[in-house]
C-alpha positions as CSV (number, residue, x, y, z in Angstrom):
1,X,0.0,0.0,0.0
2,X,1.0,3.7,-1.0
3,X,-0.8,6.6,1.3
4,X,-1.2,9.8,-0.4
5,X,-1.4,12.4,2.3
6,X,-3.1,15.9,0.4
7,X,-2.0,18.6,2.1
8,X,-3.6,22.2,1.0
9,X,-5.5,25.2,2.2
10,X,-4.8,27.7,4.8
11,X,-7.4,26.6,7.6
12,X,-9.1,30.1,7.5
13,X,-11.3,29.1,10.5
14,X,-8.3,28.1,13.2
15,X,-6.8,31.9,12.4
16,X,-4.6,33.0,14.4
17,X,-2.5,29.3,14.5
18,X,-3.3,28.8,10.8
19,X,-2.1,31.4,8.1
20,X,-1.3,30.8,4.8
21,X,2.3,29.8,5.2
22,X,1.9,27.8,8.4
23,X,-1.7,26.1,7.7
24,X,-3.8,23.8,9.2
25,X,-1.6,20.4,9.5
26,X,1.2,22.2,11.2
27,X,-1.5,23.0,14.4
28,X,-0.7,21.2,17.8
29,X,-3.2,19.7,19.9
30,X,-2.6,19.1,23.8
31,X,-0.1,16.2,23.0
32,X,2.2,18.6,21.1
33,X,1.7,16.4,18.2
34,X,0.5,18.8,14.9
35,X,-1.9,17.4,12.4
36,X,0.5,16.7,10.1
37,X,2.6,14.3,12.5
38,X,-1.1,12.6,13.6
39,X,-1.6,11.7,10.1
40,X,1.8,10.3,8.9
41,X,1.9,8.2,12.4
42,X,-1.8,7.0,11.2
43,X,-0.5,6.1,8.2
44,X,3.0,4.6,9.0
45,X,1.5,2.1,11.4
46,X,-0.9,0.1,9.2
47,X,-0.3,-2.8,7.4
48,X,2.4,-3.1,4.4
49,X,2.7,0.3,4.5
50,X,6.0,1.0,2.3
51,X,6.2,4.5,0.6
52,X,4.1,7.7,1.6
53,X,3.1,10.4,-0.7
54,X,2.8,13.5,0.5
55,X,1.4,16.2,-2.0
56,X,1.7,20.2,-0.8
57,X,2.8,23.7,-1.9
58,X,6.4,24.0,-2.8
59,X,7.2,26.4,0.1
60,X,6.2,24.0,2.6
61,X,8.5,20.8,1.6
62,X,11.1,21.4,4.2
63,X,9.1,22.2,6.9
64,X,7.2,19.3,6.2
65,X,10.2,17.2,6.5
66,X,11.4,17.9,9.3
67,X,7.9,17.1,10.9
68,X,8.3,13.8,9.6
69,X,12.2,13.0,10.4
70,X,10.6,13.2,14.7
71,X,8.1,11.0,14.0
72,X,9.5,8.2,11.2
73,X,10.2,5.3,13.6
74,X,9.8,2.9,10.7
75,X,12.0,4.8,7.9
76,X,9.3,4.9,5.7
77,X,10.3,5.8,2.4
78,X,8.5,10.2,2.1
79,X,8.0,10.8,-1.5
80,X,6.7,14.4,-2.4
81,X,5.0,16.0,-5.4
82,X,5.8,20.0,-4.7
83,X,3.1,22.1,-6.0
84,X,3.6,25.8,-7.3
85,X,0.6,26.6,-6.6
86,X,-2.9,24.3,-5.5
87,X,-5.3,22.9,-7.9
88,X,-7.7,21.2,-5.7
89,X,-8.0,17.2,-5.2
90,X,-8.3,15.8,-8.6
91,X,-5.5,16.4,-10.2
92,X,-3.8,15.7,-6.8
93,X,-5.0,11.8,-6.9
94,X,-3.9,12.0,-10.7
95,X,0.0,13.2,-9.8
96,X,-0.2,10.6,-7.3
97,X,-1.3,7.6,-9.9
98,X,1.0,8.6,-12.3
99,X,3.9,8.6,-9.6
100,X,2.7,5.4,-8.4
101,X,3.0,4.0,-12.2
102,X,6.5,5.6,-13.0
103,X,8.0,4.7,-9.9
104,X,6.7,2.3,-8.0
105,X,6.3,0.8,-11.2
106,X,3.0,-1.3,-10.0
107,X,-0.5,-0.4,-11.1
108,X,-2.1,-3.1,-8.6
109,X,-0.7,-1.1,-5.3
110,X,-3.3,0.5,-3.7
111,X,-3.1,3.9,-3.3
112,X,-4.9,5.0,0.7
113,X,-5.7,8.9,0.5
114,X,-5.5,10.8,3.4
115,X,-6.1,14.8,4.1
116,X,-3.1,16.0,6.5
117,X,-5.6,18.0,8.5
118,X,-8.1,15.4,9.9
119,X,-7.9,14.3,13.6
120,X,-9.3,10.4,14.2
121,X,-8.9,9.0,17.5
122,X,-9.8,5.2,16.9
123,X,-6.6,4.3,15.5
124,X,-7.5,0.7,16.0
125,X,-11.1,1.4,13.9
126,X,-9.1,3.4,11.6
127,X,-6.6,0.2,11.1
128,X,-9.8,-2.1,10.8
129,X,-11.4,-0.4,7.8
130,X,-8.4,0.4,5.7
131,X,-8.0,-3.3,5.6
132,X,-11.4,-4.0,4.6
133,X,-11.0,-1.1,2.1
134,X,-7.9,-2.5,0.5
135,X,-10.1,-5.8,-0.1
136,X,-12.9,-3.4,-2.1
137,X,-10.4,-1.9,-3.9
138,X,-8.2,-4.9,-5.0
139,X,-11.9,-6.2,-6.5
140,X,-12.0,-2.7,-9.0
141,X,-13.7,-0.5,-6.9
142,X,-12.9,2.6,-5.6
143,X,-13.9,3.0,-1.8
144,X,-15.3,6.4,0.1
145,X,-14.9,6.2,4.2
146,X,-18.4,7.0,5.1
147,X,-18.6,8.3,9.2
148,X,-21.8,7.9,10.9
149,X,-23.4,11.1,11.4
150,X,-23.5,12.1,15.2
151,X,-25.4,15.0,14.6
152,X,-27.1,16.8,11.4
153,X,-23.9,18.8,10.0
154,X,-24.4,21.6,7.6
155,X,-20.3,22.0,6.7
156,X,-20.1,18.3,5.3
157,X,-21.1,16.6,2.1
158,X,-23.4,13.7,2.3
159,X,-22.7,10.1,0.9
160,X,-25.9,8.4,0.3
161,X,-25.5,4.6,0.9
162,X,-27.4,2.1,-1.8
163,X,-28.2,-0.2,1.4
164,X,-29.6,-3.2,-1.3
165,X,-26.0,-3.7,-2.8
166,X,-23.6,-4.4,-0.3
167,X,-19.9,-5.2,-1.3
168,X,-18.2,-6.9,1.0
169,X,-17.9,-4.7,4.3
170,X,-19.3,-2.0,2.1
171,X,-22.0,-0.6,0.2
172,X,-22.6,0.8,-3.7
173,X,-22.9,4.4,-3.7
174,X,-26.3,5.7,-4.6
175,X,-25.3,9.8,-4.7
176,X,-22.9,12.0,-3.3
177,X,-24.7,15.1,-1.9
178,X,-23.4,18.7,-1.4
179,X,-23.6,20.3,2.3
180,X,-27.0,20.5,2.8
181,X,-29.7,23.1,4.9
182,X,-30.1,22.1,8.6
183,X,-33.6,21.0,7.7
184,X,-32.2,19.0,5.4
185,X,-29.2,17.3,7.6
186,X,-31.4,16.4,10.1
187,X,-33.6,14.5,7.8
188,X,-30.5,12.7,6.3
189,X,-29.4,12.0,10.1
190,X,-33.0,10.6,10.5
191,X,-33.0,7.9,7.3
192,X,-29.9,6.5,8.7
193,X,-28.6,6.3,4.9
194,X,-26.4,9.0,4.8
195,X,-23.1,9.6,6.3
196,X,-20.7,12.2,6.4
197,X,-18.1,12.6,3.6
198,X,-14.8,12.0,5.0
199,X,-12.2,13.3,2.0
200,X,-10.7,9.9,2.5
201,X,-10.6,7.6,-0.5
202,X,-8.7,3.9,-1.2
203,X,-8.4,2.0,-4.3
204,X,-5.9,0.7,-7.0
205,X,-3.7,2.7,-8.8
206,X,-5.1,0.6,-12.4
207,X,-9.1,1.8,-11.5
208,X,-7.9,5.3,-10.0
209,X,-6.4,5.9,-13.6
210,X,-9.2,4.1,-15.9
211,X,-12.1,5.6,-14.5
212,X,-10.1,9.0,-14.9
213,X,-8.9,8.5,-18.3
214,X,-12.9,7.4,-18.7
215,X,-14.4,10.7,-17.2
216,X,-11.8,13.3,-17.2
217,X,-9.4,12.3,-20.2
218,X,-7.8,15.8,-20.6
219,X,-7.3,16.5,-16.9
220,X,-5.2,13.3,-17.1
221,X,-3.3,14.6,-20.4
222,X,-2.5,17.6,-18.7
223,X,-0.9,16.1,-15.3
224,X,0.9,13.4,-17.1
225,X,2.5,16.2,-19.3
226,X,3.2,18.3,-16.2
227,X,4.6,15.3,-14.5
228,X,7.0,14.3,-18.0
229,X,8.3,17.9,-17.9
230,X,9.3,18.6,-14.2
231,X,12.3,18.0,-12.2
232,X,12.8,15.3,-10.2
233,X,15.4,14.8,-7.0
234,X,16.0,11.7,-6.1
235,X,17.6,11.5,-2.1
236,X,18.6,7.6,-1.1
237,X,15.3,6.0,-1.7
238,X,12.8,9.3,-1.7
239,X,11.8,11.2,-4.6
240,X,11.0,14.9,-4.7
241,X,9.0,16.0,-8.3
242,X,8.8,19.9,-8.6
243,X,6.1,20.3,-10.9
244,X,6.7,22.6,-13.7
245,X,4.6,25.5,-12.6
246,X,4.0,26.4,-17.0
247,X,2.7,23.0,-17.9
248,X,0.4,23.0,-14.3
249,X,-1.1,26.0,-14.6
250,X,-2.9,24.4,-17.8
251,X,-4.3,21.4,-15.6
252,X,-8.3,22.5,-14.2
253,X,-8.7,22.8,-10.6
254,X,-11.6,20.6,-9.7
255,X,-12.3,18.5,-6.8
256,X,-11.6,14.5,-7.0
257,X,-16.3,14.6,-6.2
258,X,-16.9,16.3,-9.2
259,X,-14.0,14.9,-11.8
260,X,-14.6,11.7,-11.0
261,X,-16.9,10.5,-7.9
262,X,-20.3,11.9,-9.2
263,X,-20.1,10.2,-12.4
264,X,-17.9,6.6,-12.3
265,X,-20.1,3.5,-11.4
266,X,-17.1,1.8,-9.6
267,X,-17.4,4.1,-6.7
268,X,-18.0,2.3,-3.2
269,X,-18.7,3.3,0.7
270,X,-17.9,1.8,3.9
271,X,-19.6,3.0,7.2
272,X,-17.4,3.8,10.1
273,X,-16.9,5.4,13.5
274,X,-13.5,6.7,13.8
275,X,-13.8,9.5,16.4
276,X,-13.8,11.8,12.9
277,X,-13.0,15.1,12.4
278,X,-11.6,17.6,10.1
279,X,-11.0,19.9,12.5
280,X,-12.6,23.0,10.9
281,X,-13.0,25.0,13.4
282,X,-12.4,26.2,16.6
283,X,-15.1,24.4,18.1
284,X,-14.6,21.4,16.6
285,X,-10.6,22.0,18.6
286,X,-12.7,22.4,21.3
287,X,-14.7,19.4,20.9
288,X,-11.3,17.3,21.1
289,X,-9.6,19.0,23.7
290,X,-10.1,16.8,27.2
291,X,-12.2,19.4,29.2
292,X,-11.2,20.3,33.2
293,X,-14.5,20.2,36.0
294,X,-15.9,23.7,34.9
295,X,-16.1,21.9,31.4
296,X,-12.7,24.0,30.1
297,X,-10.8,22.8,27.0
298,X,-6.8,24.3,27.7
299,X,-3.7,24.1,25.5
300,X,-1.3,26.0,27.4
301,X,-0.7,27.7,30.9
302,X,-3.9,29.5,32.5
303,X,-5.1,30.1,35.4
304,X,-9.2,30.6,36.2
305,X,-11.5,32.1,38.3
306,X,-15.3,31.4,37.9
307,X,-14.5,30.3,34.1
308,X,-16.7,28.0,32.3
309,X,-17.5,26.6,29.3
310,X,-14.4,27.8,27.5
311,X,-11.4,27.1,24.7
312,X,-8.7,28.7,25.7
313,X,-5.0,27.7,23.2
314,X,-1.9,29.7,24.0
315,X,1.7,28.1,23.4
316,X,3.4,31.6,24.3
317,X,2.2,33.1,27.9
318,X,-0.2,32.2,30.6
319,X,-3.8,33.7,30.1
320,X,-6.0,34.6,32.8
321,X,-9.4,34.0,32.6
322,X,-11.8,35.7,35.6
323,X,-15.9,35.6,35.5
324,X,-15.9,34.5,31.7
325,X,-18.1,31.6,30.4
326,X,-18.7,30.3,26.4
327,X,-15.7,31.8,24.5
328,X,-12.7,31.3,22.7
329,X,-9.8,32.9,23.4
330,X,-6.5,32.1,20.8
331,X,-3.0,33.7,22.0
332,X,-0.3,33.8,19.7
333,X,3.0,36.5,19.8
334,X,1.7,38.5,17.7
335,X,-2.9,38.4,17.3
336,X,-5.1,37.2,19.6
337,X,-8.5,35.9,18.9
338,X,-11.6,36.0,21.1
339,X,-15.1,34.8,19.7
340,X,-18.1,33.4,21.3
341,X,-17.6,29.9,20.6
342,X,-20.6,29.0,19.0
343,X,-20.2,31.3,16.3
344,X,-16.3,30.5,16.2
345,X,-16.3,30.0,12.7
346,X,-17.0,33.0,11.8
347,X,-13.4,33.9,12.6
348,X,-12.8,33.3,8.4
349,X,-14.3,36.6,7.8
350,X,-11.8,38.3,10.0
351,X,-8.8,36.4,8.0
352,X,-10.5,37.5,4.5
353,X,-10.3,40.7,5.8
354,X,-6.8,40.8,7.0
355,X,-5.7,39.1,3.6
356,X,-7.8,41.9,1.9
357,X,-5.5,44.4,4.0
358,X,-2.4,42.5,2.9
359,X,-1.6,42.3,6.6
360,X,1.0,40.0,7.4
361,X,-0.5,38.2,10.4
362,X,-2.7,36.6,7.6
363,X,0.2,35.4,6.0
364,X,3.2,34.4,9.0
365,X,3.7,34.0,12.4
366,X,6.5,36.2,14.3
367,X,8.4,32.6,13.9
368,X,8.9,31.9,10.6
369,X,10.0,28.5,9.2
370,X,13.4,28.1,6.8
371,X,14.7,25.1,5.4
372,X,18.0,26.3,7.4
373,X,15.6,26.7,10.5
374,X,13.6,29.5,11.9
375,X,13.6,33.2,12.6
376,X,11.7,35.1,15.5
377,X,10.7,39.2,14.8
378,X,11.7,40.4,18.0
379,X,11.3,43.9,17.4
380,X,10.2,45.7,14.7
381,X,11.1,49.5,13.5
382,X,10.8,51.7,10.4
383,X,14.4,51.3,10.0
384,X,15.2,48.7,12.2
385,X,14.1,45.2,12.6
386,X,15.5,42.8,15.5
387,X,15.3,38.6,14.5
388,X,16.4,35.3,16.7
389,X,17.9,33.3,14.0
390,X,18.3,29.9,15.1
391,X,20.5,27.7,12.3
392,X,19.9,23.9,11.9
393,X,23.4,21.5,12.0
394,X,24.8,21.4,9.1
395,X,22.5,23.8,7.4
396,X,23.1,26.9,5.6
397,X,21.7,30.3,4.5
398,X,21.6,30.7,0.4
399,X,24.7,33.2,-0.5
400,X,22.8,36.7,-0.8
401,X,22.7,40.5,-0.8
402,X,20.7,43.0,0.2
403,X,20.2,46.6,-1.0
404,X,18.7,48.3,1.4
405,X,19.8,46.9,4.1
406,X,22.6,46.5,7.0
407,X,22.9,43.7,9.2
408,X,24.9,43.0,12.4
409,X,25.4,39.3,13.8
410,X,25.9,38.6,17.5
411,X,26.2,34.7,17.6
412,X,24.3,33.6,21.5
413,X,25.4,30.0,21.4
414,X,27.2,27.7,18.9
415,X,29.6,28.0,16.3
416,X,28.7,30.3,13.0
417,X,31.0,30.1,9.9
418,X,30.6,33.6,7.9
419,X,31.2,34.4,4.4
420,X,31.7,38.0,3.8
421,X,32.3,38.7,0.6
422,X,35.8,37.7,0.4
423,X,36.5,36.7,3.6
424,X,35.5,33.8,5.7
425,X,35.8,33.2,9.4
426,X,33.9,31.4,12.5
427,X,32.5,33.4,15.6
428,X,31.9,32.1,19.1
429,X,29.2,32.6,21.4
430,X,29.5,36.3,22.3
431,X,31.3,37.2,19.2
432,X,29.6,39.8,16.4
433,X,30.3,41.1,12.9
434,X,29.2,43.4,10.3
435,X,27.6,42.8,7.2
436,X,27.4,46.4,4.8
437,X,24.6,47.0,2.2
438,X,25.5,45.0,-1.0
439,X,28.0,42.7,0.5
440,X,27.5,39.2,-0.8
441,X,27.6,37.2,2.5
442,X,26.5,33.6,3.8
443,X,25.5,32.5,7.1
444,X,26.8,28.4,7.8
445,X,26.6,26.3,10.8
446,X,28.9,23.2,10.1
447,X,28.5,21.9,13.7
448,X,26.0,19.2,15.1
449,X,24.7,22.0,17.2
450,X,22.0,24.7,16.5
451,X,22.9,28.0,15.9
452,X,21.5,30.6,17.6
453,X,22.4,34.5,17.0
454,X,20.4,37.7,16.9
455,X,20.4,39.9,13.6
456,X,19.9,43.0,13.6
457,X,18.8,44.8,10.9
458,X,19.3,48.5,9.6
459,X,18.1,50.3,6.6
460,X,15.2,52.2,4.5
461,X,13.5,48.6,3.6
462,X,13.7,45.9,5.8
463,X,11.2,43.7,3.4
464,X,11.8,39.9,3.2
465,X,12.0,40.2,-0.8
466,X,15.4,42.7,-0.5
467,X,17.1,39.2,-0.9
468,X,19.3,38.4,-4.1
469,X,20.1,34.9,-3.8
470,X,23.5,33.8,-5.6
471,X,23.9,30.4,-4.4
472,X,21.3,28.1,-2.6
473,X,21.5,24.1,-1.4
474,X,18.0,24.0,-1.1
475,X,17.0,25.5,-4.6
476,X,15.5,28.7,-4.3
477,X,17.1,30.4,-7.0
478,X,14.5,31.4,-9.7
């Protein structure tokens, strides 16, 4: 078996922890595990698991990465497809297929896809079902994870189930349904023949691929030429494909439901309980959060007086909480969210706004993630700026200048090799330097420690995009 994991969209609704270059998967719960991790540990542990997929946006491969290198206990083999830009589900499950045949080289491996966002909390159920899935899909059928509804849901899609023709553990699928009115949901909750929509799909790479060449020939003529015509890194056993952004941007963007599900006949369901979610809100957070006696859902230090009823998330201070009941409160360095947590979803119209704005809590956190590592705004001025740039071993900054700019460098602890135009030299903890506007310098930790140091920076523009790279390991020259 190959698992596809699909990683895309920003996760508009869990603003301020998802923006659009630290989304959804990369969210912790209590156990300081993030999506992402849940999901590849999900995946790693079932049965003749071998390779996994992941598919995501180009700028978040190394961060990615290194979420997996904590968690792969197994060395699982992590392929990736890198996207320039998203293009839905369909043409996701078609990269993957095609990989699958080029590579892998088998068309009877079945392909298990998985969102990176979901939470399930019934591994073993989980394990259960994506056997009996496997079977369905090793017959020529194409299987949907149906969850039973616990409630009449508005922000799902509906599978209905064709309950007189049963395959195996499963059913046929009569129709796929769009997220209904809440007079509606509740009488598809009532029939007991609907269940939610999961995004989670299983079958053979062969029927993935003839039922798409059957009902959406030119979407597969598209990714296949995309695929022929991109670069491909190949690291031990893994293998990195950066899709060439001028042959994608000619594939549609269309959801796998409406390329494929709402029209082939091989399409299948299986009813489960999983302990499902996709997490789409805060409530939903909420909802999964173990609660403390005044029915209190807490990631992170608080302390309460006469608090009820609440979600309260902070990674980065304590928050205190007196005479409060029925809200959410978010803390992060630099927003901090508080909604009445019924109507917490409603917290996407604030991040359309602030995208609208252009203002940059929409897009990153005050930590920003580097293939190299991280770097923390301190302080921010408007001709100074202050960072924490912590260096990964063995890592390195790409060789760069800046025009506007001035930087100084006072290393706090390890060992930082510096190239300064045409000198090179190391600096110790409590050691600084210089670098002058237009010097082509690079910043290299060739220890097996981190680097930590702060930067600070000088100048008229202190914009991320006053970089010319010159050299770059990890291929971010355009």
């Amino acid at each position: 078996m190959i698992v596809v994991i699909i990683s895309g969209g920003a996760g508009s609704r869990l603003w301020p922890v998802s923006r659009q270059s630290d989304p959804k998967p990369f969210l912790k719960l209590a156990d300081n595990e993030s999506l992402l991790q849940k999901t590849f540990i999900r995946a790693m542990n079932l049965d003749n698991v071998t390779d996994i997929l992941t598919i995501t946006n180009e700028k978040l491969h190394f961060r990615m990465q290194d979420e997996y290198q904590h968690i792969n206990s197994k060395k699982i083999n992590t392929h990736f497809i890198l996207e320039p830009f998203g293009k839905n589900t369909a043409p996701a499950i078609i990269n993957a297929c095609l990989f699958a045949k080029k590579y892998i080289n088998n068309e009877n491996e079945t392909l298990l896809v998985l969102p990176a966002d979901h939470l399930i909390t019934d591994n073993i159920a989980f394990k259960t079902v994506v056997n009996a899935a496997s079977k369905i899909a090793q017959d020529g059928h194409i299987v949907t994870f149906g969850i039973h509804p616990e409630y009449p849901e508005t922000g799902y899609g509906y599978i209905e189930i064709d309950k007189e023709n049963p395959i195996l553990d499963g059913f046929k699928i009569k129709q796929f349904v769009e997220k209904p009115q809440l007079k509606t949901a509740i009488e598809y909750v009532n029939t007991n023949r609907y269940l939610w929509n999961s995004g989670m799909f299983c079958g053979t790479v062969k029927t993935f691929l003839q039922e798409f060449n059957l009902y959406a020939t030119h979407l597969v003529d598209t990714c296949d030429k995309t695929l022929t015509n991109s670069d491909v890194d190949i690291i031990k056993n893994n293998k990195i494909i950066h899709l060439n952004s001028e042959y994608f941007k000619e594939v549609e963007n269309i959801s796998v439901d409406y390329a494929l599900f709402e029209k082939s006949t091989c399409t299948a369901v299986i009813p489960c309980t999983l302990g499902w979610s996709d997490i789409g809100s805060w409530l939903s957070i909420e909802q999964n959060t173990p609660k403390d006696q005044q029915s209190n859902s807490i990631i992170g230090e608080t302390i309460l007086h006469n608090t009820t009823n609440c979600l309260i998330y902070s990674t980065n201070r304590i928050i205190a909480g007196v005479d409060i009941d029925n809200l959410v409160i978010v803390d992060t360095p630099d927003a901090v969210l508080v909604a009445n947590k019924h109507n917490s979803q409603n917290v996407k119209h604030i991040f359309e706004r602030l995208k609208q704005m252009e203002h940059k809590t929409s897009d990153l956190h005050q930590t920003a993630h580097r293939p190299w590592g991280t770097y923390t705004v301190l302080e921010e001025g408007s001709c100074h700026k202050i960072k924490r740039i912590e260096v990964k071993p063995l890592a390195s900054l790409s060789l760069q200048s800046h025009k506007h700019r001035s930087e100084h460098w006072v290393v706090v602890e390890g060992v930082a090799t510096v190239v300064n135009n045409d000198q090179t030299f190391t600096l110790k903890a409590n050691e600084s330097t210089y670098i002058e506007a237009g010097h082509l310098h690079r910043l290299e930790n060739h220890t097996e420690r981190n680097l930590i140091l702060i930067e600070i920076q000088c100048g008229t523009y202190l914009g991320e995009d006053d970089i010319i790279r010159y050299d770059d390991k990890y291929g971010r020259i355009e």
